[in-house]
Biopython code that builds the backbone (N, CA, C, O; Angstrom):
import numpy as np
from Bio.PDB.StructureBuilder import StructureBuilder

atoms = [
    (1, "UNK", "N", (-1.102, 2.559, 12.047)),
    (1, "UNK", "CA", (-0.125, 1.804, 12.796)),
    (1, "UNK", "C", (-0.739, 0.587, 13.482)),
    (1, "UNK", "O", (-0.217, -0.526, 13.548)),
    (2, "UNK", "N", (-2.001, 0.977, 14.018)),
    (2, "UNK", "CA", (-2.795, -0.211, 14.389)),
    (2, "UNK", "C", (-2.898, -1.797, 14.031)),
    (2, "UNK", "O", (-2.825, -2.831, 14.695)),
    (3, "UNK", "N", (-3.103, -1.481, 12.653)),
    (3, "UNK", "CA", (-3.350, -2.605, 11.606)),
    (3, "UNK", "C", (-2.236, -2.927, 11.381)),
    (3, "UNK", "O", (-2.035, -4.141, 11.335)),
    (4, "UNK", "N", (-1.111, -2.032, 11.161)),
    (4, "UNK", "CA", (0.158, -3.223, 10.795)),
    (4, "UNK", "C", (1.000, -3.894, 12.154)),
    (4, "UNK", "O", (1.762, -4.860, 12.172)),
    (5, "UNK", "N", (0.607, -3.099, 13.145)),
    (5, "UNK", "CA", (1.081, -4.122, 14.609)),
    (5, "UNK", "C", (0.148, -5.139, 14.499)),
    (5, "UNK", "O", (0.608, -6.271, 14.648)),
    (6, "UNK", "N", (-1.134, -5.035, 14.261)),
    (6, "UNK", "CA", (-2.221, -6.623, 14.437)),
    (6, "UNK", "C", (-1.647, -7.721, 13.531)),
    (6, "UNK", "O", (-1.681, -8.944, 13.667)),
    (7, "UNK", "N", (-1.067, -6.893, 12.492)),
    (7, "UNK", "CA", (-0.583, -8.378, 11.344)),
    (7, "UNK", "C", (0.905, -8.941, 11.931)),
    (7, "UNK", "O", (1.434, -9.996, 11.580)),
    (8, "UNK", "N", (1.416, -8.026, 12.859)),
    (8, "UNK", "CA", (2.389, -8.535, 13.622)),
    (8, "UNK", "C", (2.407, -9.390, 14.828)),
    (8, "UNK", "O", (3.310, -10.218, 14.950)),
    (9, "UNK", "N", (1.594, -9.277, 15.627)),
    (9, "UNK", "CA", (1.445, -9.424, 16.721)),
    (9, "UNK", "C", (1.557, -10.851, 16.947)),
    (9, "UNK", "O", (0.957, -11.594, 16.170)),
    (10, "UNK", "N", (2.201, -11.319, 17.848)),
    (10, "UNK", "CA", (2.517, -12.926, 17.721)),
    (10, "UNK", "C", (1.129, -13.773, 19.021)),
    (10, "UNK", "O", (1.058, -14.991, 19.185)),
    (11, "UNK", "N", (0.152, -12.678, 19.795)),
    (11, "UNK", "CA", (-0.713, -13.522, 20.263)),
    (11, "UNK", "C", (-1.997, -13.565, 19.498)),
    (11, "UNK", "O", (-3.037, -13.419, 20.140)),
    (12, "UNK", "N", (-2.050, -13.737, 18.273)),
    (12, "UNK", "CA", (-3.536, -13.281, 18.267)),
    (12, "UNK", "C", (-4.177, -15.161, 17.939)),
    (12, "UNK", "O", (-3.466, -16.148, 17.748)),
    (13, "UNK", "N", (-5.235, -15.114, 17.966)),
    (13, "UNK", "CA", (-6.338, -16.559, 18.166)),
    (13, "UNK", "C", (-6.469, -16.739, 16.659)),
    (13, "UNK", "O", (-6.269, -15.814, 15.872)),
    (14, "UNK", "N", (-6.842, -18.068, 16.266)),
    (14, "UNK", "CA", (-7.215, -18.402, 15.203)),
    (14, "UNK", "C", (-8.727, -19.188, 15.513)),
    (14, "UNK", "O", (-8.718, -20.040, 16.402)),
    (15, "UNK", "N", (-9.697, -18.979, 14.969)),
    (15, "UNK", "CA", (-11.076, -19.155, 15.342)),
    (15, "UNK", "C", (-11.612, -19.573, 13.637)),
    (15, "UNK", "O", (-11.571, -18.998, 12.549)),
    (16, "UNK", "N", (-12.155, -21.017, 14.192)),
    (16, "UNK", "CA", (-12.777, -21.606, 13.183)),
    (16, "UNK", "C", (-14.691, -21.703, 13.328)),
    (16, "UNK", "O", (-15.304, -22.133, 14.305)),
    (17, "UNK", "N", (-15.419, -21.042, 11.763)),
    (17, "UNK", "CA", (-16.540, -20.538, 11.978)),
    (17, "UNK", "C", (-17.093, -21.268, 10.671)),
    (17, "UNK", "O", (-16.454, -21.363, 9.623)),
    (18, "UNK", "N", (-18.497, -21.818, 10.911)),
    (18, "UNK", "CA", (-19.356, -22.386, 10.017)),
    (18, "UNK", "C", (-20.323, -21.705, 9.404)),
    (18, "UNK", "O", (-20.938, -21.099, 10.282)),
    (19, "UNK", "N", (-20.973, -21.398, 7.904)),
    (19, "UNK", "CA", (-22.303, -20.956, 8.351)),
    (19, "UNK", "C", (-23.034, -21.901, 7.709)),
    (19, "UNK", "O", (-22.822, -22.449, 6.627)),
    (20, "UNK", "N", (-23.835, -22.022, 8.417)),
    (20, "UNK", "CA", (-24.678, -23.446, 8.622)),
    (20, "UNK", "C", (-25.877, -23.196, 7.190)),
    (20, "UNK", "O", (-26.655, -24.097, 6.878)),
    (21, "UNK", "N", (-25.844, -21.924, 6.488)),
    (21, "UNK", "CA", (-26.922, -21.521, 5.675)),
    (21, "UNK", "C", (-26.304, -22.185, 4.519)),
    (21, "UNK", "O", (-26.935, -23.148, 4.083)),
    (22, "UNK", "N", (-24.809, -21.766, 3.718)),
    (22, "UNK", "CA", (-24.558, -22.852, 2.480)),
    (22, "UNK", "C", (-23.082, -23.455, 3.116)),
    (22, "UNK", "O", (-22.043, -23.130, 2.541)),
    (23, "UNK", "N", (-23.045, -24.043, 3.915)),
    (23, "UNK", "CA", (-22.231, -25.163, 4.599)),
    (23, "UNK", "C", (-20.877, -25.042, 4.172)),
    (23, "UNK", "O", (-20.276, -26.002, 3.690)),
    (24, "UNK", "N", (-20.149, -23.454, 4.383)),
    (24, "UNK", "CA", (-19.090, -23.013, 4.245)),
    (24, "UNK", "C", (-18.416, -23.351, 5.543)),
    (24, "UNK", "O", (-19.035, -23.907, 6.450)),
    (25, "UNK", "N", (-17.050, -22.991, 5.643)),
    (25, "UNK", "CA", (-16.501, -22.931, 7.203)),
    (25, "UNK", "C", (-15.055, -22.270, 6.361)),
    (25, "UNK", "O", (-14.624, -22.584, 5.252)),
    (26, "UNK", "N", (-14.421, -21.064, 7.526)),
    (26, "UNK", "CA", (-13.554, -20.929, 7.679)),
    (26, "UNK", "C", (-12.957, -20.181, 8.838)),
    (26, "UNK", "O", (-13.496, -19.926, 9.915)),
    (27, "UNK", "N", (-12.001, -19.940, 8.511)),
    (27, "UNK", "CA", (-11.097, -19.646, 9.573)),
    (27, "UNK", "C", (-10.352, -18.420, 9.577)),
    (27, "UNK", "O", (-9.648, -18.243, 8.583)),
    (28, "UNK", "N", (-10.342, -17.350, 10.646)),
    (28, "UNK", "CA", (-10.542, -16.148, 10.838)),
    (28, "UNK", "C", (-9.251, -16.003, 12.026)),
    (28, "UNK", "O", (-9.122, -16.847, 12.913)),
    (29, "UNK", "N", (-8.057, -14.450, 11.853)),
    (29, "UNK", "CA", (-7.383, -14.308, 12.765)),
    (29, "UNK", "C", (-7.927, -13.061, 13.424)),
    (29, "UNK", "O", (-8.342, -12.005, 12.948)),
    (30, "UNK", "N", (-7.808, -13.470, 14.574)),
    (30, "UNK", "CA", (-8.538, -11.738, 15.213)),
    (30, "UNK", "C", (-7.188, -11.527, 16.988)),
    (30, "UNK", "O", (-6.652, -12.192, 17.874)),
    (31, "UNK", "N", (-7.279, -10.592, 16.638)),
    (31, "UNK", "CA", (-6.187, -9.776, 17.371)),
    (31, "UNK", "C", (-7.008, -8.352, 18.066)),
    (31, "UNK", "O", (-7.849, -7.701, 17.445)),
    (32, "UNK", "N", (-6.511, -8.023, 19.609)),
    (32, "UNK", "CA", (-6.868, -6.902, 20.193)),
    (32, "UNK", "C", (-5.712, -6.277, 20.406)),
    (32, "UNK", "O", (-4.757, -6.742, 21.028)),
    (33, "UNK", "N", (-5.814, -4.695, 19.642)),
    (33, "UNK", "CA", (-4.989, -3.704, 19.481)),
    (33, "UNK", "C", (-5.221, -2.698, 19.992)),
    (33, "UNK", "O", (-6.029, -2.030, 19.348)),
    (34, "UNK", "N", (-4.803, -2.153, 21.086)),
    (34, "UNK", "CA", (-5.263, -0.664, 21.955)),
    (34, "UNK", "C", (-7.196, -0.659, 21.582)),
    (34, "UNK", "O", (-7.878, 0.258, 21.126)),
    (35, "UNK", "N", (-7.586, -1.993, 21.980)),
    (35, "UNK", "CA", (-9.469, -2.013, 22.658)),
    (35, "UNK", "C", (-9.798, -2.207, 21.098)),
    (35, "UNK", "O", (-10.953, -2.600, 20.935)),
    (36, "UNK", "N", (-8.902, -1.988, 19.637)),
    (36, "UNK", "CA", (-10.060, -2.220, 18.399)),
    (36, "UNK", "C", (-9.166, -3.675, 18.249)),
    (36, "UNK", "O", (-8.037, -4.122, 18.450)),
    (37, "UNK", "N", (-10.629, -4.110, 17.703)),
    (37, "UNK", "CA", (-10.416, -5.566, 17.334)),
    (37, "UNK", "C", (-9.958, -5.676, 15.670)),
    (37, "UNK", "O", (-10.416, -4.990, 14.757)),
    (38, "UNK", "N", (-9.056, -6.607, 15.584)),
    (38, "UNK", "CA", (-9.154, -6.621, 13.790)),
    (38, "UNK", "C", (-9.198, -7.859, 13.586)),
    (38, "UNK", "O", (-8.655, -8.588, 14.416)),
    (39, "UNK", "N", (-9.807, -8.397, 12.513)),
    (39, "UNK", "CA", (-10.181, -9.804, 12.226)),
    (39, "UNK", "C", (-9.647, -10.083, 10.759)),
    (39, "UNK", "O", (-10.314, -9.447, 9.944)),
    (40, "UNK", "N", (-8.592, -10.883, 10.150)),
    (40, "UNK", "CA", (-8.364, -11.073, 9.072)),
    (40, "UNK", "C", (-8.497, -12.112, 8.459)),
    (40, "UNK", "O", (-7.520, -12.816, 8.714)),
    (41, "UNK", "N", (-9.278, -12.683, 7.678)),
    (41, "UNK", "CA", (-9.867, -14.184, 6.875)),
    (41, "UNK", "C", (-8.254, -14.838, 6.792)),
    (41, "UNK", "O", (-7.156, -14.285, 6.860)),
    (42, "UNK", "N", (-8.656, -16.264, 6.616)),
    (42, "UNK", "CA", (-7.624, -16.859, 6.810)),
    (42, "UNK", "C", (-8.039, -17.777, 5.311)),
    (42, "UNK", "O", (-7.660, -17.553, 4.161)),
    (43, "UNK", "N", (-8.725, -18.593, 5.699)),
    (43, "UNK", "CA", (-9.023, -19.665, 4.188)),
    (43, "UNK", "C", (-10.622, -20.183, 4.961)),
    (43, "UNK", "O", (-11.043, -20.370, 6.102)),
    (44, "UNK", "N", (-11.221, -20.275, 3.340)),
    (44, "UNK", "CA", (-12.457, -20.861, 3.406)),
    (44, "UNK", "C", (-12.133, -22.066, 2.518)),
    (44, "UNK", "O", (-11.368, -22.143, 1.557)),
    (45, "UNK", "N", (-13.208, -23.327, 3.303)),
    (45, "UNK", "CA", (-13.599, -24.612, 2.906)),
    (45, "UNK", "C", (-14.599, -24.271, 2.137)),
    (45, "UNK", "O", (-15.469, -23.590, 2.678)),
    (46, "UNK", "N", (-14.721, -24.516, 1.140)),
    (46, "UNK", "CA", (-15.985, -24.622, 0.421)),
    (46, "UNK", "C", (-16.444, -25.889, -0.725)),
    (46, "UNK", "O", (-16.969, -25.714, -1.825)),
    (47, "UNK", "N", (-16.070, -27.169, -0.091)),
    (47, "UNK", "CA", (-16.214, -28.267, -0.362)),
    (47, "UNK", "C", (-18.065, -28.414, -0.197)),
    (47, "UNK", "O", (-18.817, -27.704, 0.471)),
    (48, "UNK", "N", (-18.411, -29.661, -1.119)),
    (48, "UNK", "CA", (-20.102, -29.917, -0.823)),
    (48, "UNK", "C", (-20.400, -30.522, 0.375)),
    (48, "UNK", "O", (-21.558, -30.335, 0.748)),
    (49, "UNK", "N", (-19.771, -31.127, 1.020)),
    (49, "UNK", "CA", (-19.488, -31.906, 2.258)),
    (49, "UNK", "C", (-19.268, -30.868, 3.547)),
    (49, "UNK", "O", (-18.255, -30.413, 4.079)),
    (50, "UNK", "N", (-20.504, -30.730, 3.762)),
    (50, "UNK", "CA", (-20.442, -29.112, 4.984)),
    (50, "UNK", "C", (-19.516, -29.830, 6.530)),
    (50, "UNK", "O", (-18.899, -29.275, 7.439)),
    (51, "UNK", "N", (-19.794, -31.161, 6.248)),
    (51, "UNK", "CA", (-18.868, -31.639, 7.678)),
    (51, "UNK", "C", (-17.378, -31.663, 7.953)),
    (51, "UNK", "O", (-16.668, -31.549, 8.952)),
    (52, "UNK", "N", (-17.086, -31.978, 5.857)),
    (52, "UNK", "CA", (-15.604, -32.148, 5.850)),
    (52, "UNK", "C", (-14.643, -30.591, 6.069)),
    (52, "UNK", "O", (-13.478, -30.328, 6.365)),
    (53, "UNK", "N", (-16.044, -29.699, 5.692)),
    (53, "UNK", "CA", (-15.257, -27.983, 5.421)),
    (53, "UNK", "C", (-15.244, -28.024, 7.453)),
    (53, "UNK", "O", (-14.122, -27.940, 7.952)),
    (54, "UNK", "N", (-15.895, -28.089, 7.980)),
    (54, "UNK", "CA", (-16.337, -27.756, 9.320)),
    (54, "UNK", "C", (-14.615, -28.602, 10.319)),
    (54, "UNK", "O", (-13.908, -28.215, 11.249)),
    (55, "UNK", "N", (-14.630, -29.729, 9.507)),
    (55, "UNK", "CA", (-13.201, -30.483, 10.358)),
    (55, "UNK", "C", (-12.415, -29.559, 10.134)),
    (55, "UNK", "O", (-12.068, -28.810, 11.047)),
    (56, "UNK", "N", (-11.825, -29.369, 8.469)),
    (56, "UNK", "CA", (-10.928, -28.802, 8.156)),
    (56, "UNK", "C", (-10.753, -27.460, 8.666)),
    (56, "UNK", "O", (-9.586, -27.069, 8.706)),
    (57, "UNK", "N", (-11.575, -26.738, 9.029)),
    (57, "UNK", "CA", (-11.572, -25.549, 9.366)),
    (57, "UNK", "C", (-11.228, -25.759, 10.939)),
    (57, "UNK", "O", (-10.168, -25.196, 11.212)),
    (58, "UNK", "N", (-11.784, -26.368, 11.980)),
    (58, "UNK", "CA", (-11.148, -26.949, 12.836)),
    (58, "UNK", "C", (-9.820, -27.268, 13.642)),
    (58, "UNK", "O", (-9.518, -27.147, 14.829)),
    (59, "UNK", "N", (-9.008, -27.818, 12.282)),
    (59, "UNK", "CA", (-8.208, -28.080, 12.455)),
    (59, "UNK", "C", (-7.032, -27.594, 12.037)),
    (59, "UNK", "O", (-5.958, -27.618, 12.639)),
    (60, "UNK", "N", (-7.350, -27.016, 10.663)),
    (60, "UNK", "CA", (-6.482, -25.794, 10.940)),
    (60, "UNK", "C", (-6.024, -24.509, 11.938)),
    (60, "UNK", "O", (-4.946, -23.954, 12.147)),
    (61, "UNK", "N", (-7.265, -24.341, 12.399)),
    (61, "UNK", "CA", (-7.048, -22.991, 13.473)),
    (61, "UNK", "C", (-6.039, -23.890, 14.801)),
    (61, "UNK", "O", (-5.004, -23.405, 15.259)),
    (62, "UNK", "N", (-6.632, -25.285, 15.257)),
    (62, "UNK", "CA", (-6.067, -26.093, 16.282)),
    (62, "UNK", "C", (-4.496, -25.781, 16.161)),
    (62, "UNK", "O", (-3.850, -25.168, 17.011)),
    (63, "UNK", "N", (-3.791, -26.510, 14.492)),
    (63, "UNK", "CA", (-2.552, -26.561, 14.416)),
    (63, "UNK", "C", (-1.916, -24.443, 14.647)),
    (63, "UNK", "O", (-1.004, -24.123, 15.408)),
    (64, "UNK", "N", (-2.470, -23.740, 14.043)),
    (64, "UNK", "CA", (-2.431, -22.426, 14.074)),
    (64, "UNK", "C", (-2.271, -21.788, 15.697)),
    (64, "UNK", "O", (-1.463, -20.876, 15.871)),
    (65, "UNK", "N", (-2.909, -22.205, 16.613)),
    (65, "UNK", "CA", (-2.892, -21.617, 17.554)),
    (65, "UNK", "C", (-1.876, -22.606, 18.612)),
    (65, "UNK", "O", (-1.353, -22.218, 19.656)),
    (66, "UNK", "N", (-1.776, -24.025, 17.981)),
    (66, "UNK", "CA", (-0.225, -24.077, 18.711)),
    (66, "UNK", "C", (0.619, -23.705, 18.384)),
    (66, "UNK", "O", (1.393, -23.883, 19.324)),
    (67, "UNK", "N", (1.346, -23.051, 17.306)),
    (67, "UNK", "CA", (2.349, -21.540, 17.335)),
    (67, "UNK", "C", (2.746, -21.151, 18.697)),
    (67, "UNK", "O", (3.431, -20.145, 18.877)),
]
sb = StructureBuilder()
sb.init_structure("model")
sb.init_model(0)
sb.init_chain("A")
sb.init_seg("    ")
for serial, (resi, resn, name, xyz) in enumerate(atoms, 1):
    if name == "N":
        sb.init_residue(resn, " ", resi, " ")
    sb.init_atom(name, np.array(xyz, "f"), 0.0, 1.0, " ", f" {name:<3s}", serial, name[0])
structure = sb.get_structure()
């Protein structure tokens, strides 16, 4: 029941994450449900341009969390 209230839940954060090792970035929803956390991938950048994945990822979560 946990998990399908988290995919419901209308506060949860959208958090944009880089890893700086092959210059991916994406963007991750994470929600707190009775103390467990659940985190569900959202979309990865995986362009060669580690700066352009890093905006985009950015800015998606930005537009996402004004919801």
């Amino acid at each position: 029941n946990r998990h399908f209230a988290a995919t419901l839940h209308p506060r949860a954060t959208y958090i944009a994450t880089t890893n700086e090792t092959c210059g991916f970035a994406y963007v991750t929803r994470e929600v707190t449900i009775d103390g467990h956390n659940f985190t569900t991938l959202i979309k990865v950048f995986t362009d060669e341009d580690p700066d352009f994945n890093r905006r985009e990822a950015e800015d998606l979560a930005k537009h996402l969390n004004e919801k």
